[in-house]
C-alpha positions as CSV (number, residue, x, y, z in Angstrom):
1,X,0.0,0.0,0.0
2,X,1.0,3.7,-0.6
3,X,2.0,5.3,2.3
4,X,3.9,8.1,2.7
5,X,2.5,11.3,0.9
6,X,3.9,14.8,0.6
7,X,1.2,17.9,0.4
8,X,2.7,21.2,-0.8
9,X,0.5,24.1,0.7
10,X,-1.1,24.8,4.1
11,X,-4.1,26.8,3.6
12,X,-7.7,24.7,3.0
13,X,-7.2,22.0,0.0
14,X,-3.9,20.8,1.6
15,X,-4.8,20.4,5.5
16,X,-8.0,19.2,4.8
17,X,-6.4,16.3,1.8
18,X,-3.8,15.5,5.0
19,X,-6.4,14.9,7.6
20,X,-8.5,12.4,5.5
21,X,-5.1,11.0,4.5
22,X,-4.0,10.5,8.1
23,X,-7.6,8.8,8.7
24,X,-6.8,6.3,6.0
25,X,-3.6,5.6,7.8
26,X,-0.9,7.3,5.1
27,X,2.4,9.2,6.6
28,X,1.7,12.7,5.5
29,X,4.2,15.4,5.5
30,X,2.6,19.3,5.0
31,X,5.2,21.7,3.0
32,X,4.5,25.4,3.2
33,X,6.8,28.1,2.2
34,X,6.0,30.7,4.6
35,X,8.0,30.2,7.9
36,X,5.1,29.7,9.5
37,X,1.3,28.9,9.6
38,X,0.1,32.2,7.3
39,X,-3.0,34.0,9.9
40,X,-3.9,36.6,7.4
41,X,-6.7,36.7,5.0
42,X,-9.9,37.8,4.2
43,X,-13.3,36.4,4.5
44,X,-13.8,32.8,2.6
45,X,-17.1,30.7,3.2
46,X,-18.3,27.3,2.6
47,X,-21.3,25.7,1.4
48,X,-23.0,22.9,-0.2
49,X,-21.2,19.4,-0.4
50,X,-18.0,21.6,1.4
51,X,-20.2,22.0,4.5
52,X,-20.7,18.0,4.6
53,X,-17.3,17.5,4.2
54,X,-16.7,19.4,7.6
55,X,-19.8,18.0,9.4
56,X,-17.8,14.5,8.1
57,X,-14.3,16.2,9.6
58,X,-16.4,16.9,12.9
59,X,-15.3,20.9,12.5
60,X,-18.3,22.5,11.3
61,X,-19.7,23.5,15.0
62,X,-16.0,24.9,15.5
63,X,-15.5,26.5,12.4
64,X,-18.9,28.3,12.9
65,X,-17.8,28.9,16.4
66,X,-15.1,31.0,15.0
67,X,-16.6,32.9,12.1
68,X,-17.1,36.7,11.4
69,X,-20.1,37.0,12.8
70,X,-21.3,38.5,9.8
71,X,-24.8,39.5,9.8
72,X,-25.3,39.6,5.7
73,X,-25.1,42.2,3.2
74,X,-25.9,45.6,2.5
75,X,-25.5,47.0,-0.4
76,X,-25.1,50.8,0.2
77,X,-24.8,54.1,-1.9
78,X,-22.3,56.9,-1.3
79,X,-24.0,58.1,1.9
80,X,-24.0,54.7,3.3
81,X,-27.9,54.3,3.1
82,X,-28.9,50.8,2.5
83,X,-30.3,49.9,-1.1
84,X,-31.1,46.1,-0.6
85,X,-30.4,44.0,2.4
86,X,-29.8,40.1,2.5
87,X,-29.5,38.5,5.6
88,X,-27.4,35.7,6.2
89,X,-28.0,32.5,5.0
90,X,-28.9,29.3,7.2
91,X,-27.1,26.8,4.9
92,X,-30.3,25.8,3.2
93,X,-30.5,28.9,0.7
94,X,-27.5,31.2,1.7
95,X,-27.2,34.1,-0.3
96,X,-23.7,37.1,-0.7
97,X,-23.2,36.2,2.9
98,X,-23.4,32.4,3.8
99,X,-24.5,30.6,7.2
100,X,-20.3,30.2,7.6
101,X,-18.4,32.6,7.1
102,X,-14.4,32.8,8.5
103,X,-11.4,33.8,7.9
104,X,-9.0,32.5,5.8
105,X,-6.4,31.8,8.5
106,X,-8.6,31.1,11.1
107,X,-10.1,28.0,9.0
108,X,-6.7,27.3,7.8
109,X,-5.7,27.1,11.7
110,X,-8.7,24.8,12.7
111,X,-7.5,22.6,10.0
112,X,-3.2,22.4,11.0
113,X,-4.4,21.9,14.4
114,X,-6.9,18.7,14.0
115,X,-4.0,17.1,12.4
116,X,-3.8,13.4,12.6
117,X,-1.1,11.7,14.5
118,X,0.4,10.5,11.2
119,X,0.6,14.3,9.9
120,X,4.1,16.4,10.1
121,X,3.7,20.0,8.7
122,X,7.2,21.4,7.7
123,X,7.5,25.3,7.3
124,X,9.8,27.7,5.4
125,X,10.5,25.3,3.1
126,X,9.2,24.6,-0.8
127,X,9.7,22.1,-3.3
128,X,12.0,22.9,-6.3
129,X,12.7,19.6,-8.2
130,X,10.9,15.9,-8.3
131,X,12.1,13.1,-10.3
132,X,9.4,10.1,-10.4
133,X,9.8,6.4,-11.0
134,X,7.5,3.2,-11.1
135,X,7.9,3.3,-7.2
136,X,7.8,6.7,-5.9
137,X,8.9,10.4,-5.8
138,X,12.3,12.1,-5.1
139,X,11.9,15.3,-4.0
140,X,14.5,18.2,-3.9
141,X,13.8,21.2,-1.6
142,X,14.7,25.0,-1.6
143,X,16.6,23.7,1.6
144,X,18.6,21.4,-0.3
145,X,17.3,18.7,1.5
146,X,15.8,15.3,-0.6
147,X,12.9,12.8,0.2
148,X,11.7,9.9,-1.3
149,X,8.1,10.1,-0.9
150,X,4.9,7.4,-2.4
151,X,2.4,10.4,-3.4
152,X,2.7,14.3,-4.2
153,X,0.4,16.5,-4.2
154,X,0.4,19.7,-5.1
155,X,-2.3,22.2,-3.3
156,X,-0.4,25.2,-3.0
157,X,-2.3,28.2,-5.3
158,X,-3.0,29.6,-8.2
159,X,0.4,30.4,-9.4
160,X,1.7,27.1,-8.2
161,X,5.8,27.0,-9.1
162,X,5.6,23.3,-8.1
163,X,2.9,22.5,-10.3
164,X,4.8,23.6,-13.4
165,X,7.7,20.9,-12.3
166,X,5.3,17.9,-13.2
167,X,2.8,19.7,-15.5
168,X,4.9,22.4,-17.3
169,X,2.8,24.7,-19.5
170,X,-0.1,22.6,-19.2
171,X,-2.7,24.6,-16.8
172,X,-4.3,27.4,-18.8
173,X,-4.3,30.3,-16.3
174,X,-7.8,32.8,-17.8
175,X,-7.7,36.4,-16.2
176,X,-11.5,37.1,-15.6
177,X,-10.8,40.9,-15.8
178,X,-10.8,42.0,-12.3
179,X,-8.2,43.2,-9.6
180,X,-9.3,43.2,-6.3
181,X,-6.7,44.6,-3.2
182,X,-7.5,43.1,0.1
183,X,-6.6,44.0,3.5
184,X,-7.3,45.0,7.1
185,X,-8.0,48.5,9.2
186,X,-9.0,48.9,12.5
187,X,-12.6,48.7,13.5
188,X,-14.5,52.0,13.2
189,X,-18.1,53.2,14.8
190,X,-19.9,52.6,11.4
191,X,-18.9,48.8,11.4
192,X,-22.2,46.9,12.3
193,X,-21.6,43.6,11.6
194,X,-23.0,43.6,8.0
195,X,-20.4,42.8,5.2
196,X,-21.2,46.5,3.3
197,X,-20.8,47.1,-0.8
198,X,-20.5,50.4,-2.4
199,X,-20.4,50.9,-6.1
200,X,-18.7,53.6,-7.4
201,X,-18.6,54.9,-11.7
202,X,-15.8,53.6,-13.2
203,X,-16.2,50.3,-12.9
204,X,-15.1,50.5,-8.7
205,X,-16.4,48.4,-5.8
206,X,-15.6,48.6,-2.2
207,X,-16.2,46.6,0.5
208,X,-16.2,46.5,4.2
209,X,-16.6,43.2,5.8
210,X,-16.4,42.1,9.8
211,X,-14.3,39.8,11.3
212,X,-14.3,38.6,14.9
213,X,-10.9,39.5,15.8
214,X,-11.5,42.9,16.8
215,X,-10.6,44.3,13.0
216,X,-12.3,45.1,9.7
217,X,-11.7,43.5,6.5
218,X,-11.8,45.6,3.4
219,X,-11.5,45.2,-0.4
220,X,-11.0,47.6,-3.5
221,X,-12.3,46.0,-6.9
222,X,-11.9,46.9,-9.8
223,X,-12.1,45.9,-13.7
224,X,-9.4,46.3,-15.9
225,X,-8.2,44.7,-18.8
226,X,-4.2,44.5,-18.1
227,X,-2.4,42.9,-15.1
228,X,0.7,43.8,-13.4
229,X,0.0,45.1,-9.6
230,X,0.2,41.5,-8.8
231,X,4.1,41.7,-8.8
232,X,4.7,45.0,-7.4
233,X,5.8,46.4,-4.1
234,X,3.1,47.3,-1.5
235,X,4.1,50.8,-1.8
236,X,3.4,50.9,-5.5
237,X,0.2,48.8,-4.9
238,X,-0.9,51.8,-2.2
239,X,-0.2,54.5,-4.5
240,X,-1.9,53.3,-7.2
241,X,-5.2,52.6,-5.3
242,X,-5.0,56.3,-3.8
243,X,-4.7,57.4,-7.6
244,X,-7.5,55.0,-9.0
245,X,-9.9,55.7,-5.7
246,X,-8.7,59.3,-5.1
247,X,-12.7,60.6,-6.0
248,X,-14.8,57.5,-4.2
249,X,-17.0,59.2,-1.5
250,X,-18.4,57.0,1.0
251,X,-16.0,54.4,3.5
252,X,-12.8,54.6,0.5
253,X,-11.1,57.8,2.3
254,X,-10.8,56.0,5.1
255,X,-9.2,52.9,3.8
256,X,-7.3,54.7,1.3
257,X,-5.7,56.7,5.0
258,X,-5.3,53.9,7.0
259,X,-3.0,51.8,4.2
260,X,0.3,51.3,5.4
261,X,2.7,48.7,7.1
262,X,0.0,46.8,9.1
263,X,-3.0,46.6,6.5
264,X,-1.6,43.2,5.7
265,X,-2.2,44.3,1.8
266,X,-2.8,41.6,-0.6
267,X,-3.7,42.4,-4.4
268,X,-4.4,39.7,-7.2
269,X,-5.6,40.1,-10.8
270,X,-8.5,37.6,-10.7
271,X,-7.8,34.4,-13.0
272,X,-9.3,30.7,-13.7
273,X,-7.1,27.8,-13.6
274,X,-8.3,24.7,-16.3
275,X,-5.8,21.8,-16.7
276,X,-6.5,19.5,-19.3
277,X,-5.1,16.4,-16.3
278,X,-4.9,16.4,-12.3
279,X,-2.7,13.4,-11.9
280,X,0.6,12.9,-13.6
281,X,1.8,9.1,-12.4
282,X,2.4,9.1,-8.7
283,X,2.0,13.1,-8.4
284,X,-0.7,15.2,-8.3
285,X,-2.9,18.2,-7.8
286,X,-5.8,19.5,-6.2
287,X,-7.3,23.1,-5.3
288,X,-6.5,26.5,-6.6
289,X,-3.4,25.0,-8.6
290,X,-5.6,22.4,-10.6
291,X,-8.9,24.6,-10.8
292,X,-9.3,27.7,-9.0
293,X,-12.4,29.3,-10.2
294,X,-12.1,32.9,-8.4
295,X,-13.3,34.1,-6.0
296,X,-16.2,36.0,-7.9
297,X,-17.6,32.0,-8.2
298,X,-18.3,31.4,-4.5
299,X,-17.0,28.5,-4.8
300,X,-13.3,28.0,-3.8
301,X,-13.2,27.0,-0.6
302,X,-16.1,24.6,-1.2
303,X,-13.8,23.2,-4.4
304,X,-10.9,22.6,-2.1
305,X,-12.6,21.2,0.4
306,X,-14.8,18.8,-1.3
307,X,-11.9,17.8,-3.9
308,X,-9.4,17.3,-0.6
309,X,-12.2,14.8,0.6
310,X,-13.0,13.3,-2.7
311,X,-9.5,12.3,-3.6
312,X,-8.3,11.1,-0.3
313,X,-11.1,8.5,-0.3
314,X,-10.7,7.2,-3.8
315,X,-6.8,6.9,-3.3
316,X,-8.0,5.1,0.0
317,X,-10.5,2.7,-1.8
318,X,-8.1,2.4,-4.9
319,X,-6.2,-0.9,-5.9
320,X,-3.4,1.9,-6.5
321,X,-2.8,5.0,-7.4
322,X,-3.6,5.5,-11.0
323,X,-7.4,4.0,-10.0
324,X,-7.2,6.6,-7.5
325,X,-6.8,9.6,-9.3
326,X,-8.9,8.2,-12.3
327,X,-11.6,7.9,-10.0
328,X,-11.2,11.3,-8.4
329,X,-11.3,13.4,-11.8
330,X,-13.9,11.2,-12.6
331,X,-16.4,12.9,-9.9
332,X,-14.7,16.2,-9.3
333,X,-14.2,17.1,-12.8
334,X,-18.1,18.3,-13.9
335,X,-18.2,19.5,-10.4
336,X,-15.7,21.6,-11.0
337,X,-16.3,23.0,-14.4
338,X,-19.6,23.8,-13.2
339,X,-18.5,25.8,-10.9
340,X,-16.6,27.8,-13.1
341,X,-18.9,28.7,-15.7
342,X,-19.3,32.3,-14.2
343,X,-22.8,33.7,-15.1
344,X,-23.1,36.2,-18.1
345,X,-21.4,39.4,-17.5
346,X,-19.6,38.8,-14.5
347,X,-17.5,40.0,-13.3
348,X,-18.2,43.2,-15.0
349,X,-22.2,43.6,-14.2
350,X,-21.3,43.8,-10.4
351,X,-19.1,46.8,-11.3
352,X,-21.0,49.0,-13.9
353,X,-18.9,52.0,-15.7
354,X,-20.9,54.6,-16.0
355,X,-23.5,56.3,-13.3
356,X,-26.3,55.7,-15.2
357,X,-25.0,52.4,-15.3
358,X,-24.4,52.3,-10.9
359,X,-28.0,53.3,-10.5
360,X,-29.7,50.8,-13.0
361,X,-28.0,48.3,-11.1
362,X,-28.9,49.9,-8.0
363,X,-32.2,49.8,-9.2
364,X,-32.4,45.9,-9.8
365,X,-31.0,45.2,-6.1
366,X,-33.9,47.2,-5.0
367,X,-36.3,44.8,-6.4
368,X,-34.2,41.8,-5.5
369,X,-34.2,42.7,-2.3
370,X,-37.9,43.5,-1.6
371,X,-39.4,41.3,0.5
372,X,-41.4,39.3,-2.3
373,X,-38.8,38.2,-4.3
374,X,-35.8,38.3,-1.8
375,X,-36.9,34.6,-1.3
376,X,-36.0,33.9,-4.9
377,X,-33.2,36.0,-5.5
378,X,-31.2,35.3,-2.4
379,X,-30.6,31.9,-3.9
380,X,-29.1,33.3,-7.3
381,X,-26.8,35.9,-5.5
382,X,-25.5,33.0,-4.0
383,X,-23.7,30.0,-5.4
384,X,-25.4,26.4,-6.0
385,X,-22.7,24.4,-4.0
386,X,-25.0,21.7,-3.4
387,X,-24.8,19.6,-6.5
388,X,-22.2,17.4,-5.3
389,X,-23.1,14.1,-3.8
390,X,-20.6,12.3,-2.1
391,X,-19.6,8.8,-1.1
392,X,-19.3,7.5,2.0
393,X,-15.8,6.6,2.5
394,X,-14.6,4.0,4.9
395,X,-10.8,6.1,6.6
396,X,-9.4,3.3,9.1
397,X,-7.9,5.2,12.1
């Protein structure tokens, strides 16, 4: 049997693919280049099949324990009154703001610490080269150390360097169009607990979201049709969202002021991941680095953790490990390109150029969220996560 596995990544796909791993009884050993657990992030959620998953994992009481406390979502105009309000969701028909909602490194430290016994993680460290035979893996690190290893699999992001060493040139990586810079500012008297969106002419979108560690999570959005901010230095990042904001009424002063050394900034030009194959012999992938779908889709977190459960129990039930992954793409694959078929116009009808465009828009979330139809539409503002259905799989301990 197959039995010692190395994970590259330790955010949601690759903690969650290491504790069903552990359950099935495989040595797992977690890689992740930072030099230690990453606590940063901004609001994720979970729904659908992903919420069985953790019900399965025993976390979902805990994980909800822990999330923002976010109330829903208000979309608001420039003087902060409210335009259309939808609560949040109770799992059954969540809408923008679902029944869990947490931050990024808070889920991403439920998940290192419910490690198995059979789990290592191993920080400040990357992998650079693998060579693979009929009988296993040998891995070279950035630390120059080497490890023969049964499995690899790579769950490590978007941009995944690692994924190019066993599928080079083979993911297609789309830009949908859209920069979004995310970070933190300390909590202000207008915070109440609603995650709060505010449109702006020129295709602009702000948002302020809560968290529950005492700060507030905010986002700049914007569409464009060229990259580059991705790769520059925070100060450049700041100065060009204080030149592309500069005229934004409403909360943007405020988080244009407060960006500096601690607003943990984070900016990233939007892109879908497709690759034409997961598995590639004894190594493969899973996550944002085999199919991210943005986070305009709603659906990444659920992807990774549905995929991290899916592919730890058919490598578990497999005769090896080709069956394995076979069997995995085989049910995650439509699953997945559902997912990312992003409905018409998005991400560009959330974020309308002109004013007349902004208030027609307006318009249409007033009538979404009257009280008639906010039934009905709080089920398409949200995504359909719950198409999945998945096997019971039998992890010994």
């Amino acid at each position: 049997m197959t039995s010692r596995v190395l994970v590259t990544g330790a955010s949601i796909a690759g903690p969650t693919v290491a504790f069903w791993l552990d359950k099935a009884g495989y040595d797992v050993t977690v890689v992740e280049r930072a030099p230690h657990l990453r606590h940063g992030g901004q609001n994720i959620d979970v729904r659908g099949s992903g919420r069985e998953v953790l019900r399965r994992m025993g976390l979902d009481a805990t994980l909800l324990a822990n999330g923002t406390t976010e109330k829903g979502t208000r979309f608001v105009d420039e003087n902060d009154a409210t335009i259309a309000a939808f609560p949040v969701g109770d799992g059954s028909h969540d809408g923008p703001t679902a029944e869990l909602e947490i931050l990024r490194g808070e889920f991403a430290r439920i998940l290192v610490e419910s490690a198995g016994p059979r789990t290592e993680y191993r920080y400040g460290d990357s992998v650079v080269g693998v060579a693979q035979d009929a009988d296993g893996v040998d891995v070279t690190f950035a630390s120059n150390a080497s490890q023969r290893f049964d499995l690899v699999l790579f769950a490590d992001g978007i941009r995944s360097s690692s994924r190019e060493l066993a599928f080079p040139a083979e993911a297609e990586t789309t830009p949908v169009g859209l920069y979004t810079a995310y970070g933190v500012l300390p909590k202000g008297p207008s915070d109440d607990g609603w995650w709060r969106w505010c449109n702006a002419p020129g295709s602009r979108v702000a948002n302020i979201r809560p968290d529950n560690l005492g700060t507030t999570r905010f986002s700049l959005s914007w569409v464009s049709d060229d990259g580059g901010y991705e790769g520059a230095s925070t100060e450049q990042v700041i100065t060009a969202l204080r030149a592309k904001f500069a005229d934004v009424g409403w909360e943007v002063p405020r988080i244009l002021n407060s960006l500096g050394p601690d607003s943990e900034l984070y900016v990233d030009y939007l892109a879908q991941v497709k690759a034409p194959r997961w598995s590639n012999g004894r190594i493969g992938m899973l996550g944002d680095a085999a199919w991210c779908a943005t986070p305009v889709s709603g659906m990444g977190t659920t992807l990774s953790v549905t995929g991290a459960y899916v592919l730890a129990g058919e490598l578990a039930r497999a005769e090896d490990h080709r069956a394995g992954f076979e069997a995995f793409e085989t049910r995650m694959r439509p699953f997945v390109e559902q997912a990312q078929k992003l409905p018409p116009g998005v991400p560009r009808i959330a974020h309308p150029k002109t004013a007349a465009g902004v208030a027609a828009f307006r318009g249409v979330l007033r009538l979404a969220g009257s009280k008639p139809v906010q039934a009905v539409t709080s089920k398409f503002l949200g995504p359909d996560a719950a198409t999945l259905e998945l096997p019971n799989y039998v992890f010994r301990s």
